[in-house]
N, C-alpha and C positions, 0 to 999 in steps of 0.2 A: 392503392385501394380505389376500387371505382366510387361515381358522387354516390349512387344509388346506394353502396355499403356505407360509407359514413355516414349517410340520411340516416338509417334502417338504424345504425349502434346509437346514433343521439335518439333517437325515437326510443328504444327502450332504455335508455336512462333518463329519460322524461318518465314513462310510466310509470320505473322504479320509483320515482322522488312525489310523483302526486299517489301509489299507492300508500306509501309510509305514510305522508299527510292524513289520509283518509283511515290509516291506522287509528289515530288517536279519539280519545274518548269525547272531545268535544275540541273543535277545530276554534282557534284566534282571528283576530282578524289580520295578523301576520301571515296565519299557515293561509287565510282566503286568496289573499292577493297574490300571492305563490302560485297556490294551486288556478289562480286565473292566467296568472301567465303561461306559467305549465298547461294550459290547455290551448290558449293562443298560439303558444308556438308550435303545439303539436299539430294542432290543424295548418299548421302554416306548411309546415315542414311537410305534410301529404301531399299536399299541390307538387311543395318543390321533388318529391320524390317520383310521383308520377313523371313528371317531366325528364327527371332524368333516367328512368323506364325506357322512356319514347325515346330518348336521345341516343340511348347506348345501345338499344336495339337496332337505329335505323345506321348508327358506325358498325356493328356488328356483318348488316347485311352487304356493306359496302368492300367490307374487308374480308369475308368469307368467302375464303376458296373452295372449290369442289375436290375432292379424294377422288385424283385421278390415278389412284394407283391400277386397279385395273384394266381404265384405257391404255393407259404409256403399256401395261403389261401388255395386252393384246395387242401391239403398234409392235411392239417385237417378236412377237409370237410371230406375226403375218410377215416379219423384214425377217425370218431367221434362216440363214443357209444353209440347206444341207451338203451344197459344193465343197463348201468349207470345213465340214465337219469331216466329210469324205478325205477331202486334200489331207487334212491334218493328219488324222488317223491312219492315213495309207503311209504317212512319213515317220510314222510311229510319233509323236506330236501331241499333246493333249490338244483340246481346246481353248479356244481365249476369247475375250472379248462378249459381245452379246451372245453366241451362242453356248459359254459356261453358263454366262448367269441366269439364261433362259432355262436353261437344263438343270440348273443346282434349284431353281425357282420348281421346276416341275416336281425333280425329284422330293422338294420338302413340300409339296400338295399332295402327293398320289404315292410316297414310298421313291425308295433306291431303287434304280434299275436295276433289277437281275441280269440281263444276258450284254446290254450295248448302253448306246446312249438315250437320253429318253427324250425325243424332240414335241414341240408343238404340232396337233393337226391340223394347223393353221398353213405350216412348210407346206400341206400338199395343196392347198386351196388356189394359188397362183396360176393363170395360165397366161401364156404369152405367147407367139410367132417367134420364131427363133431358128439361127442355124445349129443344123444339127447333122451329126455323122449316120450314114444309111443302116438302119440296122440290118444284120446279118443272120439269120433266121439258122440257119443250117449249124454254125458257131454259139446260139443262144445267145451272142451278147452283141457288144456296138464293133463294127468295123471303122475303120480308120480313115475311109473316102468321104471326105467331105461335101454335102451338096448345099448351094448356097442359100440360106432365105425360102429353107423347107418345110412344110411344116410336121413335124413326126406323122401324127396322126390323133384326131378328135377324140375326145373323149366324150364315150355315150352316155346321156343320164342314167342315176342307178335305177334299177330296175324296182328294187323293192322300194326306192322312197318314190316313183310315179306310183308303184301300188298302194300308196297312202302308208309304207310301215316308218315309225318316227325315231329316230338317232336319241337315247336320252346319256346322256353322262350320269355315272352311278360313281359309289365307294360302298365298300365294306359287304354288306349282305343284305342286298333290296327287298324287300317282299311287295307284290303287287296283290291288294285282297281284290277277291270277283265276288260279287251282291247274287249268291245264288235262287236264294227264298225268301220268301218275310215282309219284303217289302209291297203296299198296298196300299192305297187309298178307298174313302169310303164317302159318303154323301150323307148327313145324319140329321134330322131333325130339331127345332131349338130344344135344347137341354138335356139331348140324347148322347151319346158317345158311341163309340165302337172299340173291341176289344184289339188287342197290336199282336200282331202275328208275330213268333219268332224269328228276327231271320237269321241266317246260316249263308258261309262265305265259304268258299272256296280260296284260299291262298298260295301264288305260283311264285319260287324263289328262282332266279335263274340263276346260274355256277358259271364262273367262268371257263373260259375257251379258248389255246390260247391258237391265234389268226399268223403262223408265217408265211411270210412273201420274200423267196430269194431270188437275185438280180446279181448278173455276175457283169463285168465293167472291164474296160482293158485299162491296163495305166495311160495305152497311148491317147486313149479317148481324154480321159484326165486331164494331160497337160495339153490336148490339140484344141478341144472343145471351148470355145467361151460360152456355148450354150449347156453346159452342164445341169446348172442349178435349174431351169425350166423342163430341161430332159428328166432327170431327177423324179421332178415333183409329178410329172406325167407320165411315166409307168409304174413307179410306185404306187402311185393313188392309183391306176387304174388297175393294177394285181390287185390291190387291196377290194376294192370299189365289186370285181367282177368276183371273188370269192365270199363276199358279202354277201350279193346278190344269189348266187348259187346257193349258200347257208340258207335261207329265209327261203328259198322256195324248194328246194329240191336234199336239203340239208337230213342224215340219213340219222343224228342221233347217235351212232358211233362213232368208232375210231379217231374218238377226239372232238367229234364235230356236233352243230346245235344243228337238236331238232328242226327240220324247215315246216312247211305245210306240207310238204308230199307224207310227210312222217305222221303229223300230228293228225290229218285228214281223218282218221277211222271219229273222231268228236264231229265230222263238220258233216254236211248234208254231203250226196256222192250222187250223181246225175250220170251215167253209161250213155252216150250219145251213137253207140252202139256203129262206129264206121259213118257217121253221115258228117257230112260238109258245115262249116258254121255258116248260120246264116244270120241276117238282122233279125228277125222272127223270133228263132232261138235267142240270141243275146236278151232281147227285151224282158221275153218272157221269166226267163230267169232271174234277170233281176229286179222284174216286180216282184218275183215269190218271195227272193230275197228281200227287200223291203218291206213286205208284210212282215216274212218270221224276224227281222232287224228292229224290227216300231219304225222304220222310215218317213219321213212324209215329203221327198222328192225323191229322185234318183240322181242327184249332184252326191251324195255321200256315198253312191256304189262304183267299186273301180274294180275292174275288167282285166285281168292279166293274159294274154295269151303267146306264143309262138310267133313269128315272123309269117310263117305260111298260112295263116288265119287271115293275115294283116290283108295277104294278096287275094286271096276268096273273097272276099269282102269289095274288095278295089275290084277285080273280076264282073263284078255281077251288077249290073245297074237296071234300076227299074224305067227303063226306056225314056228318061227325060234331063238322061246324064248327069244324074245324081245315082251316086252308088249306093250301094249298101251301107259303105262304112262311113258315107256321107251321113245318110240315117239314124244311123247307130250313134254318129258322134254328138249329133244332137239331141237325141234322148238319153246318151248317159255318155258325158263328158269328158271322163276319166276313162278312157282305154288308152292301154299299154301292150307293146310286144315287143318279146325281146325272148334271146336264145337261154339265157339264163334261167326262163320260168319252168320248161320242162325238157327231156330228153327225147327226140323224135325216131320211133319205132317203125317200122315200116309204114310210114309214112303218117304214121297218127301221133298223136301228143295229148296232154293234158294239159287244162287253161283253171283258172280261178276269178271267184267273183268275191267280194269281197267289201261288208262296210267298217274297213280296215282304220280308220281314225279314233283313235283314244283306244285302239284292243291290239295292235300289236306294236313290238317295240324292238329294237336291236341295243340290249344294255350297252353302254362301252365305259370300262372302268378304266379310268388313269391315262395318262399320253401316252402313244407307241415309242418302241425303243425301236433305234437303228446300230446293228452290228458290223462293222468293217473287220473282214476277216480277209488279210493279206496273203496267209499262209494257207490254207490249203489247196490254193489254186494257182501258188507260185511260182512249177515249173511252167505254167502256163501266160505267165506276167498276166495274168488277171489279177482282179477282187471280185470277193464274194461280198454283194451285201445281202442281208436278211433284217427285215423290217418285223418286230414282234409285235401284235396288237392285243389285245384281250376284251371279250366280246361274247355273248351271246346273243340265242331268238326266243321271244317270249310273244304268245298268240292267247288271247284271252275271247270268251264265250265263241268259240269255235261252231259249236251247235248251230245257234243264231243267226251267226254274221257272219260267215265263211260255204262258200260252197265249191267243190271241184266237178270239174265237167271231166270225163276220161271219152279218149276211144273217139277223139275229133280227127275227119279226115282232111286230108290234102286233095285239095281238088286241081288244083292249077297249078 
């Protein structure tokens, strides 16, 4: 028992013994001298108990460990191989070692995997220089010639987190309320008041979706490659990464797939640029408007998506003192992006988005991705199939407002 509990249990059997005292109908000078000391030592006993308060709290601080179960977790999460997981499986093999318990660990946060195994998104987060075997384009998979200390090839930022949309981890059945009406402030006089409007919300549930990415593998890559697990993580994530990007902008709503903006746009403002060139004139403009209809009070919160061939109209054209246009542009609003991902280029025109895309759009993502090694249906051909399952949607909130689409931008260079 600590000192502070035996202070605290003689403290109330002091109390008990000087209330009985004080029971009686007329106290002795027996029961006084009692109940004097009974009070001496209670005061004593306070000191000594405070003290040892202070004592056991400041052993407490000394001896207190932090609950590192979630770092050590994420420390595995980030060391988990998918080489391994691969090697194993192809050998028909369970798992062992960190990558079961990481896996048994998911599975008891997020459910059983349905189709494979269910790794960390942590596996794809690594990137490293590495040798690797040339890939084979015309075969779909890796061929067997080694080049030494190559580097596959870079991986581009995604597309929609430059356009400000935010990755959150969800379970079960999210709902995101939008503050449609109601809300108002007023300016009132001493002892006046004003009456509160109702307001009314708007509420958007996203469904899941489910994201595969298949990658067929030779065995001989397998047992030749030491660079396996960095290859790995580098076109898996970046299948994933580029069908992500594609969902959120260009994402049609069917056939399985989430709404993108190109879908959702009939809510957002709609600009016809009618065949003409982008210019910095045009960018500005717009996304002052945008900033009015957003409540903005810079243009740091407005982000710019456009095409690749925007990118170069802009580089193209300088206002005679070798500062470009997109010199211009980049200093009045900070956030431009382009990339092939945002629209599909029609005889030579595209579509760009502007956007005060922070806090209003989001790509749910429920539970870890599962990874499937499938040996067999590709095994007259000594490959593997893998297929990486993810589940995922796109959610875009006050579209009205904070979203605009430019159509019918031309290609000038």
């Amino acid at each position: 028992m600590l000192k502070s509990q035996e202070i605290t249990l003689a403290q109330s059997k002091r109390r008990e013994k000087m209330a009985n005292i004080q029971k009686a109908d007329e106290i002795n000078d027996e029961g006084r001298t009692e109940l004097r000391s009974l009070t001496n030592a209670y005061e004593g006993a306070e000191v000594e108990l405070r003290a040892a308060l202070l004592l056991e709290d400041a052993e407490r601080e000394k001896i207190k460990a932090p609950d590192k179960q979630e770092t050590d977790f994420g420390r595995e999460c980030r060391t988990f191989n998918l080489a391994s997981v691969v090697e194993a499986l192809e050998g028909g093999k369970g798992l062992s070692g960190r990558e079961l318990e990481v896996s048994q660990e998911l599975e008891q946060r997020n459910g059983k995997a349905q189709r494979g195994v269910a790794f960390p998104w942590e596996a794809l987060e690594q990137r490293a220089d590495a040798t690797v075997t040339t890939p084979d384009t015309s075969a779909g998979d890796l061929a067997s010639r080694p080049t030494m200390q190559a580097l596959e090839r870079l991986f581009e930022q995604s597309a929609a987190q430059a356009f400000g949309v935010q990755t959150l981890q969800v379970t079960g059945k999210p709902r995101f309320p939008e503050m449609t009406a109601g809300a108002s402030a007023s300016w009132v006089g001493e002892g006046a008041g004003t009456d509160a409007a109702s307001i009314t919300t708007d509420v958007k549930e996203p469904t899941i979706k489910t994201l595969s990415a298949r990658y067929l593998l030779s065995r001989q890559a397998i047992r030749e490659n030491s660079a396996l697990q960095p290859m790995l993580q580098r076109d898996l994530s970046e299948v994933i990464r580029e069908a992500l990007d594609l969902a959120v902008f260009q994402g049609t709503g069917s056939d399985h797939q989430p709404a993108g903006l190109d879908t959702l746009v009939p809510g957002a403002r709609t600009i016809d640029h009618a065949g003409a060139v982008l210019s910095y004139s045009d960018l500005v403009k717009w996304a002052c408007d945008l900033m009015a209809t957003a409540k903005l009070n810079d243009l740091s919160r407005v982000h710019v998506a456009g095409v690749p061939f925007m990118l170069g109209d802009l580089l193209a054209t300088s206002f005679g003192d070798g500062l470009t246009q997109y010199d211009a542009a980049k200093k009045a609003i900070p956030n431009l992006m382009f990339s092939n991902q945002v629209s599909a280029v029609t005889t030579d025109t595209a579509d760009m988005y502007l956007g005060a895309t922070s806090g209003h759009s989001f790509v749910p993502m429920w539970g870890s991705p599962e990874l499937l090694v499938d040996p067999y249906s590709e095994s007259k051909t000594g490959k593997l199939a893998l297929t990486v399952f993810s589940f995922t949607d796109v959610l875009v909130q006050r579209l009205g407002t904070h979203f605009t689409k430019v159509t019918n931008v031309a290609k000038g260079v």
